[in-house]
N, C-alpha and C positions, 0 to 999 in steps of 0.2 A: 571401087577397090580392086576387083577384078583386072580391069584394064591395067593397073598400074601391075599389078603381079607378071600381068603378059609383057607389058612392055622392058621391064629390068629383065625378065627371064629369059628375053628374047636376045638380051646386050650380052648374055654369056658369051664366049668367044668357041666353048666347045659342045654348042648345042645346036644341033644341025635345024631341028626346027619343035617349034612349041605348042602343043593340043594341049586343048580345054576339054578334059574327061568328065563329065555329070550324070545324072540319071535327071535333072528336073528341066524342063524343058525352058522354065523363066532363066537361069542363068545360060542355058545353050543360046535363048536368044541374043541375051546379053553379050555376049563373047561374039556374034554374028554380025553384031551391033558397029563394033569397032573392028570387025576382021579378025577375028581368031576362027585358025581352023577347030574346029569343036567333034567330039565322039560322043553320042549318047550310050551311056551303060545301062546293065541291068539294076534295076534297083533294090536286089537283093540280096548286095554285095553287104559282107559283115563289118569292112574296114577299106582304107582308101585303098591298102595294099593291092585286094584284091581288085578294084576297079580299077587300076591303074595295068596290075596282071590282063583283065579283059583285052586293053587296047592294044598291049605289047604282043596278046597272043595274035593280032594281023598284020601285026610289022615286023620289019626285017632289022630294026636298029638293034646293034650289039650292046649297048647299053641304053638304060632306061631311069630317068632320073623323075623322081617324084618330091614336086614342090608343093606345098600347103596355096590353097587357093585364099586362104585371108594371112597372107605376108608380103601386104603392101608394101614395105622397105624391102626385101628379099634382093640381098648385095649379089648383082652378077658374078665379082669375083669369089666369093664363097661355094659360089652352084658350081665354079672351075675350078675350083678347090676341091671339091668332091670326086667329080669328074675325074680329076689326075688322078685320085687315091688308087682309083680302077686301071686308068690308063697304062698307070707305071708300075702295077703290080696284078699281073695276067693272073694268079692264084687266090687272087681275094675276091669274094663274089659278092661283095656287096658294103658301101662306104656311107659314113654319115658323118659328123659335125660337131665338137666341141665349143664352147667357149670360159674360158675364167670366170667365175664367178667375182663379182666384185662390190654387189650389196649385200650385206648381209643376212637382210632381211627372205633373202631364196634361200640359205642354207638348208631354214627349215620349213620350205613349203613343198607340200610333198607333190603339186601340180608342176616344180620345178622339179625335171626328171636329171638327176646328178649320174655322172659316168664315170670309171677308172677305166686305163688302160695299160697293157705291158710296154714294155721297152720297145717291140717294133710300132706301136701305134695301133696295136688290134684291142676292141673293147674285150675287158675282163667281164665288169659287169656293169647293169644298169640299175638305178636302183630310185626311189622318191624321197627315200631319206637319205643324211648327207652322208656319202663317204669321197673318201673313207673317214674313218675316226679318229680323231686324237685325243690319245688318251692323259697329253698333256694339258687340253682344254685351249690349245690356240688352234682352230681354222685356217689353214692357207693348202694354196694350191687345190681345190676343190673346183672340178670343172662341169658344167650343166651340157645336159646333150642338145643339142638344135638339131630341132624334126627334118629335116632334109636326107633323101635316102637315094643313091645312085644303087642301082641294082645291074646284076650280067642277066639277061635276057632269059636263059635258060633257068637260073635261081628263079627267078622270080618268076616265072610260071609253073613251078615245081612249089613255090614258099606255101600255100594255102595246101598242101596236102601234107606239111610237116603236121605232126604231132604237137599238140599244143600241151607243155610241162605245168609243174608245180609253180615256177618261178614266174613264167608270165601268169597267171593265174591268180598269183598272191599280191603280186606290183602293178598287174593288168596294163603291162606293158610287151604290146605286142613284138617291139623287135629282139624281144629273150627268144622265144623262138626259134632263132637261126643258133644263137649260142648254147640254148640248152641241148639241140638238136647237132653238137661238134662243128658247126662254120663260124668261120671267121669273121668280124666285123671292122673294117678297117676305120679310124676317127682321125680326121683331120681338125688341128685347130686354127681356128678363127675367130678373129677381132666384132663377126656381126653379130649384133646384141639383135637376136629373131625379140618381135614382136605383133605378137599373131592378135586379129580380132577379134574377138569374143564374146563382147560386151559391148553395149553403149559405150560406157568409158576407155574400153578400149579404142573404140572408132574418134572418140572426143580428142584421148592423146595423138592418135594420128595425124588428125585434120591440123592440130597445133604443128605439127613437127613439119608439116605438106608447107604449112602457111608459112613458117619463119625459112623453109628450103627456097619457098619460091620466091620470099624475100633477099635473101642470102645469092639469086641470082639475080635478080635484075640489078644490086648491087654491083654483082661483079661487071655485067655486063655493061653499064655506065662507065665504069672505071675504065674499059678495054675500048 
């Protein structure tokens, strides 16, 4: 699973290059295995944030994009979706990932974290229940956040000394944080339906979707 999150994250077109950040030494090897470069962390890091913060603080790259290590499908053009959000707006210090909701059935799961945003595309708020609400009783336009977090260098070595508020606390969603604390969170939207590991059944549905992808090529490649 690993391998494949490196290999799509590596097709990004504005990603100069891709570390594998861990504290366990079984997946460092892993990542050794197939050739990723690897950083071991502390392992008394409270959230990815901050391990991710560790490795940025010995690097010189102006921006820092932190990808979930079980998002096997993880769409390179989505991670450059990100990327631009920062690229082309020097004043936002840190960008993350929308998508449509479109089963219903996430409305009301509150493991599904729902977002609104203003008119330029900065998050208002984050939240695990659905907003916003209609008070009409029909649901549309409701969009879910996708964990993917491009961060400016300096943010994000600075983020673990913000003050942690009421809001992340009660939603125990860490990226309130930067907004309870007045920064901006810039959300681009996109078409990638994230599907992270978690579960047996989650690894079950992937291997299905791996099997019919790698049907789906040797298809095409017959044809051509």
């Amino acid at each position: 699973m690993l391998e494949h999150v490196f290999e799509r994250a590596s097709r990004a077109r504005y990603l100069t290059r891709v570390v594998v950040a861990t504290d366990d030494e079984r997946i460092a090897a892993e990542a050794r295995r197939f050739g990723a470069p690897v950083r071991l962390t502390r392992a008394d890091h409270l959230s990815g944030t901050d391990r991710v913060a560790e490795v940025a603080s010995a690097d010189t790259a102006e921006l820092i994009v932190n990808i979930q290590g079980d998002e096997p499908l993880i769409d390179p053009d989505a991670i450059d979706a990100a990327a631009l959000g920062l690229l082309n707006d020097p004043g936002i210090p840190m960008c993350t990932l929308k998508k449509r909701i479109e089963n219903p059935a996430e409305l009301a799961d509150p493991n599904v974290v729902k977002v609104v945003t203003d008119r330029a595309g900065d998050a208002i708020y984050f939240s695990r229940a659905t907003i916003p609400y209609s008070r009409e009783g029909a649901v549309a336009n409701v969009f879910k956040h996708i964990g993917l977090y491009v961060y400016r260098r300096d943010f994000l070595l600075s983020y673990s000394e913000l003050p942690v508020g009421p809001l992340e606390k009660a939603e125990r969603l860490e990226q309130l944080r930067a907004l309870e604390n007045g920064y901006k969170i810039r959300v681009v939207e996109t078409d990638y339906e994230s599907l992270g590991v978690d579960t047996p059944a989650d690894l079950e549905q992937v291997a299905r979707l791996f099997d019919g992808r790698m049907e789906t090529d040797t298809i095409l490649k017959r044809d051509a």
